[in-house]
DOVEX-475987 format. One record per residue (C-alpha): x, y, z. Coordinates in steps of 0.1 Angstrom, whole numbers, padded with zeros to 4 digits, always signed. Layout:
# DOVEX-475987
XYZ ...
***
This chain:
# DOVEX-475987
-0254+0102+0382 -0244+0136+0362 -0279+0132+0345 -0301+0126+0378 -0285+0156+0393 -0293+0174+0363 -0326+0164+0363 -0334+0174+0398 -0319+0204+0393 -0343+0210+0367 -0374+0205+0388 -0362+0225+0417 -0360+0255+0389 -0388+0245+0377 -0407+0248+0409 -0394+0277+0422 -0405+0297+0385 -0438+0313+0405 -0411+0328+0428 -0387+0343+0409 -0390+0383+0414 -0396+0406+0387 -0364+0424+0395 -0328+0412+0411 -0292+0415+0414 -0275+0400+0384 -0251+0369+0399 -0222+0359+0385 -0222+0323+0376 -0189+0301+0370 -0193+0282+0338 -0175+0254+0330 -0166+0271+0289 -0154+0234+0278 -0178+0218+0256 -0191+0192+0258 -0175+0161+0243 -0189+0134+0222 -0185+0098+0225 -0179+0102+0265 -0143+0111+0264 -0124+0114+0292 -0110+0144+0301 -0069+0139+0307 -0061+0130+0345 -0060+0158+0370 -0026+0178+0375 -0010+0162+0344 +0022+0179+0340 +0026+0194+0301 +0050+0169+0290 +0023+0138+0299 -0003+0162+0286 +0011+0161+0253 +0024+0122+0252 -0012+0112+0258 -0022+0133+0235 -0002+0117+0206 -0016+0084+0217 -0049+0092+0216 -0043+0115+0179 -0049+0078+0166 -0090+0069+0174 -0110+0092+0147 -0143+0085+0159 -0166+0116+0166 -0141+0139+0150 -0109+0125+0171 -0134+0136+0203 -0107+0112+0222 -0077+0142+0213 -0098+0166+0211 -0103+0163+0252 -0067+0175+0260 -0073+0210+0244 -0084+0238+0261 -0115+0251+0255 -0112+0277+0222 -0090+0250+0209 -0115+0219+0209 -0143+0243+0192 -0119+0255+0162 -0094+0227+0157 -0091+0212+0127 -0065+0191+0114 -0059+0179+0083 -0071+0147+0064 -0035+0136+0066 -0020+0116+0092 +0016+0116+0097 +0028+0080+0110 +0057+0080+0141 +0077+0053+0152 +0066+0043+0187 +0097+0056+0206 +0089+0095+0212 +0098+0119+0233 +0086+0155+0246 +0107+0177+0260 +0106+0216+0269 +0114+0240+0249 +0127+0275+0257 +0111+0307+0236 +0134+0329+0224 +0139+0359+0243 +0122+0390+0227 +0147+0419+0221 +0119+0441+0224 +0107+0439+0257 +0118+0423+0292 +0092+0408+0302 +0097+0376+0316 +0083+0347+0305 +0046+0336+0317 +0048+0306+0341 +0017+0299+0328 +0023+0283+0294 +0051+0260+0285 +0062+0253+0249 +0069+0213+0247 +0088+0201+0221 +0073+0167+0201 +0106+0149+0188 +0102+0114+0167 +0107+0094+0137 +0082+0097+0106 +0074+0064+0094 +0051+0074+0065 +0019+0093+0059 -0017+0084+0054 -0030+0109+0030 -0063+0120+0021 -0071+0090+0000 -0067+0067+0027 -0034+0050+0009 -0002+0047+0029 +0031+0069+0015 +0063+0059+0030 +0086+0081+0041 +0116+0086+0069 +0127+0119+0085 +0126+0134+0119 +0093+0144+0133 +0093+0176+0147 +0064+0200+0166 +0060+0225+0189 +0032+0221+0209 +0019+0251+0237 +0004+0245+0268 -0013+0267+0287 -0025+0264+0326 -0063+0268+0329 -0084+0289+0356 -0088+0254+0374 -0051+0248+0374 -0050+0222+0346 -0030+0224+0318 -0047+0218+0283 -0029+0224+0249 -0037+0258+0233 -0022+0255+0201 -0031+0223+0185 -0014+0209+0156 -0027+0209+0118 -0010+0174+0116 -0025+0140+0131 +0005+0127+0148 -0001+0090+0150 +0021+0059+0165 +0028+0028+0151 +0012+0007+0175 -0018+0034+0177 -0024+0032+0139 -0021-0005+0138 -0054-0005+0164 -0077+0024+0150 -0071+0011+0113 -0082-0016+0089 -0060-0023+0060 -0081-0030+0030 -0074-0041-0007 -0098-0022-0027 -0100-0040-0064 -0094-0024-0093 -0100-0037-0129 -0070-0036-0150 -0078-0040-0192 -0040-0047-0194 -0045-0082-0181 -0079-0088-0174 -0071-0092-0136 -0083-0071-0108 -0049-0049-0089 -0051-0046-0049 -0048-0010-0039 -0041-0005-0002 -0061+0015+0016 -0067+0020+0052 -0101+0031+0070 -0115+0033+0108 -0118+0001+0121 -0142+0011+0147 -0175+0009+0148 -0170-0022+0130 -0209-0028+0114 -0194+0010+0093 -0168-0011+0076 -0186-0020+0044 -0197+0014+0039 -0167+0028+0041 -0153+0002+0016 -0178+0009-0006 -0169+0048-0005 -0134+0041-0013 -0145+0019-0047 -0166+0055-0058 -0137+0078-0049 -0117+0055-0077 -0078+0044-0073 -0057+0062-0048 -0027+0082-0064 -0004+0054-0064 -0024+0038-0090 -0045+0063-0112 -0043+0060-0150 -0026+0027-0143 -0066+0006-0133 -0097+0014-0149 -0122+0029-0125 -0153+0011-0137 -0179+0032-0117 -0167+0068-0132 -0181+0099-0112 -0221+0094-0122 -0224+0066-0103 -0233+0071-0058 -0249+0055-0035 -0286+0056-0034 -0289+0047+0005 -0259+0041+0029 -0246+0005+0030 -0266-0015+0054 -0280-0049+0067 -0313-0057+0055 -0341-0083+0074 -0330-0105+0053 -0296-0108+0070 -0274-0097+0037 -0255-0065+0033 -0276-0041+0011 -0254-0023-0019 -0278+0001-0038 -0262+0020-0069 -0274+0042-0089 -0262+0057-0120 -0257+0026-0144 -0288+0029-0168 -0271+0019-0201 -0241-0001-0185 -0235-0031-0205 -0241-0066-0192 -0201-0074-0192 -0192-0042-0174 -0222-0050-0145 -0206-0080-0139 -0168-0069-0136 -0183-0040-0111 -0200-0069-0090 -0164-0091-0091 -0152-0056-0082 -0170-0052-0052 -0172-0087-0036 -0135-0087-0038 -0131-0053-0020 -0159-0067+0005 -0142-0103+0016 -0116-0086+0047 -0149-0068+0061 -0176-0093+0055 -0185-0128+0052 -0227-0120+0046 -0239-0120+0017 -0243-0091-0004 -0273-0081-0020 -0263-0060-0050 -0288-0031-0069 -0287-0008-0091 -0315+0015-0103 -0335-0006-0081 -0328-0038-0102 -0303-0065-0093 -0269-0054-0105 -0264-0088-0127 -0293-0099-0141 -0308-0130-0124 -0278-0128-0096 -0291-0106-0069 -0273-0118-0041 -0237-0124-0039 -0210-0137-0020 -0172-0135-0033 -0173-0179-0040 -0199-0166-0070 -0167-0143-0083 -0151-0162-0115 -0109-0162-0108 -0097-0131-0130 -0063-0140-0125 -0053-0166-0150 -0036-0144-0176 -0017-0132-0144 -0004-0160-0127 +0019-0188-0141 -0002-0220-0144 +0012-0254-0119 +0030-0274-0149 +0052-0240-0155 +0075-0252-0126 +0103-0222-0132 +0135-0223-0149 +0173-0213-0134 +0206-0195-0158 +0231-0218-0148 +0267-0212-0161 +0258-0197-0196 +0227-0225-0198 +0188-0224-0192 +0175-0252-0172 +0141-0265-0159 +0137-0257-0117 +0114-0289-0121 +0143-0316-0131 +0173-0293-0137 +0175-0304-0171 +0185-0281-0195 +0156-0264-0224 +0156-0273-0258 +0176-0250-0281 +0204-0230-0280 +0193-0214-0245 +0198-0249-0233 +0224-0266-0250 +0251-0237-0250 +0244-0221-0282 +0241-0187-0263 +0261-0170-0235 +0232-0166-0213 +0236-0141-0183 +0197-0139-0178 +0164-0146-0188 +0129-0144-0184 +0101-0165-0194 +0066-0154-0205 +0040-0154-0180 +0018-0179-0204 +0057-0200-0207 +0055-0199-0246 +0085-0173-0249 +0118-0165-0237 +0141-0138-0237 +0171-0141-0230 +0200-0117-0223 +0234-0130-0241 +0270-0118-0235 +0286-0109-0271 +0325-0096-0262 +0323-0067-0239 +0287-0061-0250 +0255-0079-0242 +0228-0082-0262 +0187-0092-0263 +0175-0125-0278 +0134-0128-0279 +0113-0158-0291 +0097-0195-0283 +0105-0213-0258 +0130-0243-0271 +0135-0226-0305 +0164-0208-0321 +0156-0167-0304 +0162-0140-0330 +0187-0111-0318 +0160-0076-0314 +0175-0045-0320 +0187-0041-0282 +0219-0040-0265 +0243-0022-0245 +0271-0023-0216 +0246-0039-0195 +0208-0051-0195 +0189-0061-0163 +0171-0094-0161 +0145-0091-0188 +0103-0089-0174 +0079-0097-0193 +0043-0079-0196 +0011-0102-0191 -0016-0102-0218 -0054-0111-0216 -0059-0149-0224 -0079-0140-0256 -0048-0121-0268 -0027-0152-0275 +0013-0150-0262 +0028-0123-0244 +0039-0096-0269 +0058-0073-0248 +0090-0077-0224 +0112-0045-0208 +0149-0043-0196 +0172-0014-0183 +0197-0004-0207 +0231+0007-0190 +0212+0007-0160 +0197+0040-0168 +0172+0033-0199 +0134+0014-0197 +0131-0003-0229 +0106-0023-0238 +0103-0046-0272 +0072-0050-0287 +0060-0076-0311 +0043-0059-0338 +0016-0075-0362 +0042-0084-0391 +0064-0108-0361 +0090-0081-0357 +0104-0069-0325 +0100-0031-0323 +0117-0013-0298 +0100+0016-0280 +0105+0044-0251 +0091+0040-0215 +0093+0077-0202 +0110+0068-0166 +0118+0100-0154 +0101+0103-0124 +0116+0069-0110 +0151+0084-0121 +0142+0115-0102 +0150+0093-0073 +0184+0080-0088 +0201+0068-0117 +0214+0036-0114 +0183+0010-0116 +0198-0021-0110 +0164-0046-0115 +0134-0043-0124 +0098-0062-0126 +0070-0056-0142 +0036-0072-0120 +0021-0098-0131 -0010-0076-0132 +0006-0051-0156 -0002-0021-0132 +0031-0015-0113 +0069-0017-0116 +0092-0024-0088 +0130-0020-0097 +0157-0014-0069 +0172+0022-0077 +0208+0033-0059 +0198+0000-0035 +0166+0008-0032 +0132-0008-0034 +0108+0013-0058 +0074+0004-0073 +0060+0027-0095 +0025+0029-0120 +0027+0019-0155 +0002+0043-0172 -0004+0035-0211 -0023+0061-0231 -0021+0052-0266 +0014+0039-0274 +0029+0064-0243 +0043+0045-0213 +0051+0064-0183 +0059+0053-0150 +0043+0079-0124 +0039+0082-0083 +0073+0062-0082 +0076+0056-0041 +0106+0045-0021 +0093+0015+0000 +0105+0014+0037 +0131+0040+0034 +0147+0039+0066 +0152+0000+0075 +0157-0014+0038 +0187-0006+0016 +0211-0027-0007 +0182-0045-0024 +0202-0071-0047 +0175-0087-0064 +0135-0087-0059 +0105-0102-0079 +0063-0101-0067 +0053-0125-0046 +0027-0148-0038 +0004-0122-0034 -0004-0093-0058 -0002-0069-0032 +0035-0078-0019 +0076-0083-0031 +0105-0106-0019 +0135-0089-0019 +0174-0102-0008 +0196-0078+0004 +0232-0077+0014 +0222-0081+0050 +0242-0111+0069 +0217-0120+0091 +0182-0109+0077 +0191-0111+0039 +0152-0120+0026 +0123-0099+0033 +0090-0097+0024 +0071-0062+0018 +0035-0049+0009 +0033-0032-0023 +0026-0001-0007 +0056-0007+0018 +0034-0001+0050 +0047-0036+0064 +0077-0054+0061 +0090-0088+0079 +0124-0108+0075 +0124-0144+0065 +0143-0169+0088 +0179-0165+0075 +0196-0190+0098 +0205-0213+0076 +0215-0195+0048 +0249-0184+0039 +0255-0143+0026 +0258-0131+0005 +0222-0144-0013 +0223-0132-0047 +0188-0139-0061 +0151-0145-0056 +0124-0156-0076 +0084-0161-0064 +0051-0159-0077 +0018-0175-0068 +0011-0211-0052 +0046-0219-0053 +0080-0216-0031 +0099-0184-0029 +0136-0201-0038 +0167-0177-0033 +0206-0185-0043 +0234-0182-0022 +0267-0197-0022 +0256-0229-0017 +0227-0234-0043 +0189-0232-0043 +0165-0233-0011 +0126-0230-0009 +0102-0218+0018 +0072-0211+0020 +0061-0192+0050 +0083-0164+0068 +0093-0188+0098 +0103-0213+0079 +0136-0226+0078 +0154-0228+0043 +0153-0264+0026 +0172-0272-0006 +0157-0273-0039 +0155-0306-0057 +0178-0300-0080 +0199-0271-0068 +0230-0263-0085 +0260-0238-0080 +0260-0208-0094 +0221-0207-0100 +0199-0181-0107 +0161-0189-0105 +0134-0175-0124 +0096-0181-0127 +0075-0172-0153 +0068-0137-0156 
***
């Protein structure tokens, strides 16, 4: 209707143009100063008081479309030309509230206070941040702002001092964003490593694209030095990501003259497995105006080979459990060959390799423990490791065409990342992982995991959950961007390991009533496991892919599967049990 008036009014000037006098009185026109908003957004109801003003502002801080036109509405009119806020977005918990807040009074004049403009006070709970490369950061903390209001020439009130931050709810996040696992090769096992990230879910035909320009921008901080980013800065986009006549999804590189055959391929794997949460079409893949594979033009992720063998324990690798000093099989609780079975060693933990040809075993010796490493079933040389105390060891994965896992880490004294390596000669050498930015955060590291992808650690720190990059340049190890997952809600961790998925952890806690959780790897989500039936406190957990999680408690071993399943014994659970898988 807006635009018929319009155009009337139009012709009605238009026609009266061979009337208009040479010379006249100058009018004054009122002019609405507010521009004009994109996307159609509504402008905020009439007479909404300042505290609603800025409530309904927060909720609608969450839709980015048409630079956040949907926020941008509840802003007075200098405010909505010039506002910019960050790339950031700090996440609230649903449960705000706004309140007024009094200005200071001025010690150098008396004037009172303009009616006119209200400061309202935003008061919350910070749940993490989304920072500029789209990847989620937890953190916890009050959320605090001070937002002014001013009441406009029409009577309304409109915010005239906007935020630099994006304050976002939960629930408000959760509908404007896509969560995404952008692939990422890692040389260290051959396997590709999901990096979070989240983008605009709306409009939804956008989504490929904006997959596509997280693979270019390369791994988000989390994980840089720790994946290899296989496109490197000289390769773009030649057109924007799009669907062809055809009916597949166009990808057009350019930028990859010279690349080798092997690399093309790992790029396409790369891609597809990005692609599969934002389309089931199939992809049509170019580069320099050529297919991207050579004879494979179109793809769709069925055609991606699995990468994951060297990462995942295979099915007849069934898991093994330190019972009472012995190592037995989870499959049919008997105990290993060896000393590690048959009492030869005072066992307190183990790990087995992820390929299940070695063991290492942590062995009480008086007051002192000590590290024994070697083949499954055989006698296990003492390495030149020991201390007070040594965490459950974890083993690194190796590439398939590297033969048996050469490497396996445990915390010394609770305050030392060791890792033993097997040099070329068959001796374990011992060597230094520089850890100081996870002990930043504390310095009692009770556990700790290595992925079965090689990329990440997690390790509970002063009863915390951590995960943390392993980045190797040469023989340096360092563990960098160490983050504290769910902060606020999850403390006294007891025992954790990576679960099904690559991209998330089990971890037991002391908790009576929720003692297992699951939570994503970048510990955006996190949700309990039915705990009815089991009995606190639980005291381990072990997981890995297409298998049970099984925890211990007082009672023994139980399984389950999914979160809402209720707890069934193992098969051949036993008191006193601590279960391991491979890895």
């Amino acid at each position: 209707m807006r635009r018929v008036l319009a155009a009337l009014a139009c012709l009605l000037l238009l026609a009266g143009c061979a009337n208009v006098p040479l010379e006249s009185q100058p009018l004054v026109v009122s002019v609405d100063s507010t521009p004009p908003l994109a996307n159609d957004a509504p402008e905020p109801r009439n007479d909404i008081d300042p505290l609603s003003l800025v409530r309904e502002f927060i909720r609608n801080n969450g839709d980015p479309r048409s630079n956040n036109a949907a926020a941008r509405a509840y802003l007075d009119g200098q405010q909505r030309s010039t506002w910019k806020p960050g790339r950031a977005i700090t996440i609230i918990d649903n449960t705000f509230s706004t309140v007024y807040e009094t200005p200071p009074p001025s010690p150098s004049t008396s004037t009172p206070p303009d009616p006119n403009v209200r400061n309202v006070g935003l008061r919350g709970f910070t749940l993490g941040t989304l920072s500029a490369d789209s990847a989620f950061i937890p953190g916890s903390g009050p959320a605090e702002q001070t937002i002014q209001v001013r009441k406009q020439a029409n009577g309304q009130w409109r915010i005239s001092s906007a935020p630099p931050t994006l304050f976002v709810t939960d629930d408000d996040f959760e509908a404007n964003y896509n969560r995404v696992a952008v692939s990422f090769y890692s040389p260290d096992s051959g396997a590709f490593v999901p990096d979070l990230r989240y983008v605009p879910a709306k409009p939804q035909s956008g989504l490929p694209g904006r997959v596509m320009d997280l693979i270019l921008q390369g791994p988000s901080a989390g994980l840089a030095g720790a994946v290899k980013n296989l496109l490197g800065d000289q390769v773009a986009l030649d057109t924007n990501v799009k669907n062809s006549d055809d009916g597949s999804l166009l990808v057009q590189l350019s930028g990859l003259t010279g690349a080798s055959p092997e690399t093309r391929t790992l790029i396409a794997a790369q891609i597809m497995l990005s692609m599969q949460a934002v389309t089931s079409t199939r992809v049509r893949l170019l580069a320099d105006g050529q297919p991207l594979v050579r004879g494979h033009e179109y793809w769709r992720s069925s055609d991606v080979p699995s990468y994951s063998a060297a990462s995942s324990p295979s099915a007849d690798l069934l898991g093994l459990m330190t019972v009472d000093g012995r190592i037995r099989s989870l499959g049919d609780g008997a105990p290993v060959a060896g000393p590690a079975g048959n009492g030869g060693y005072a066992v307190v933990s183990a790990a087995q390799s992820i390929d299940g040809k070695r063991l290492a075993v942590v062995e009480r010796s008086g007051d002192r423990v000590q590290l024994r490493v070697g083949d499954l079933g055989r006698d296990l040389p003492l390495v030149d490791l020991s201390g007070g105390s040594l965490s459950r060891p974890t083993w690194r994965p190796a590439p398939s065409e590297a033969g048996p896992s050469g490497e396996v880490w445990t915390v010394v004294d609770h305050s030392i990342v060791a890792r033993m390596v097997l040099d070329p000669t068959g001796h374990w050498l011992r060597q230094s992982v520089n850890a100081n930015d996870l002990l930043a955060l504390g310095t009692d590291i009770d556990a700790l995991r290595l992925s079965r992808d090689g990329a990440r650690v997690a390790a509970i720190v002063n009863g915390q959950l951590v995960v943390a990059a392993v980045v190797r340049n040469g023989d340096t190890v360092t563990l960098r961007e160490p983050r504290v997952l769910q902060p606020g809600d999850l403390s006294d961790v007891v025992d954790l390991d990576w679960g099904s998925t690559a991209d998330s952890l089990v971890v037991v806690t002391s908790s009576s009533s929720q003692p297992v959780q699951r939570v994503s790897v970048d510990g955006r989500r996190m949700d309990a496991f039915n705990g009815s039936n089991l009995t606190a406190p639980v005291t381990a957990v072990t997981a890995a892919p297409n298998r049970p999680i099984v925890v211990a408690d007082p009672g023994g071993l139980w399984n389950a599967t999914e979160l809402g399943e209720v707890w069934r014994p193992q098969a051949h659970t036993m008191l006193n049990a601590t279960p391991f898988y491979p890895g």
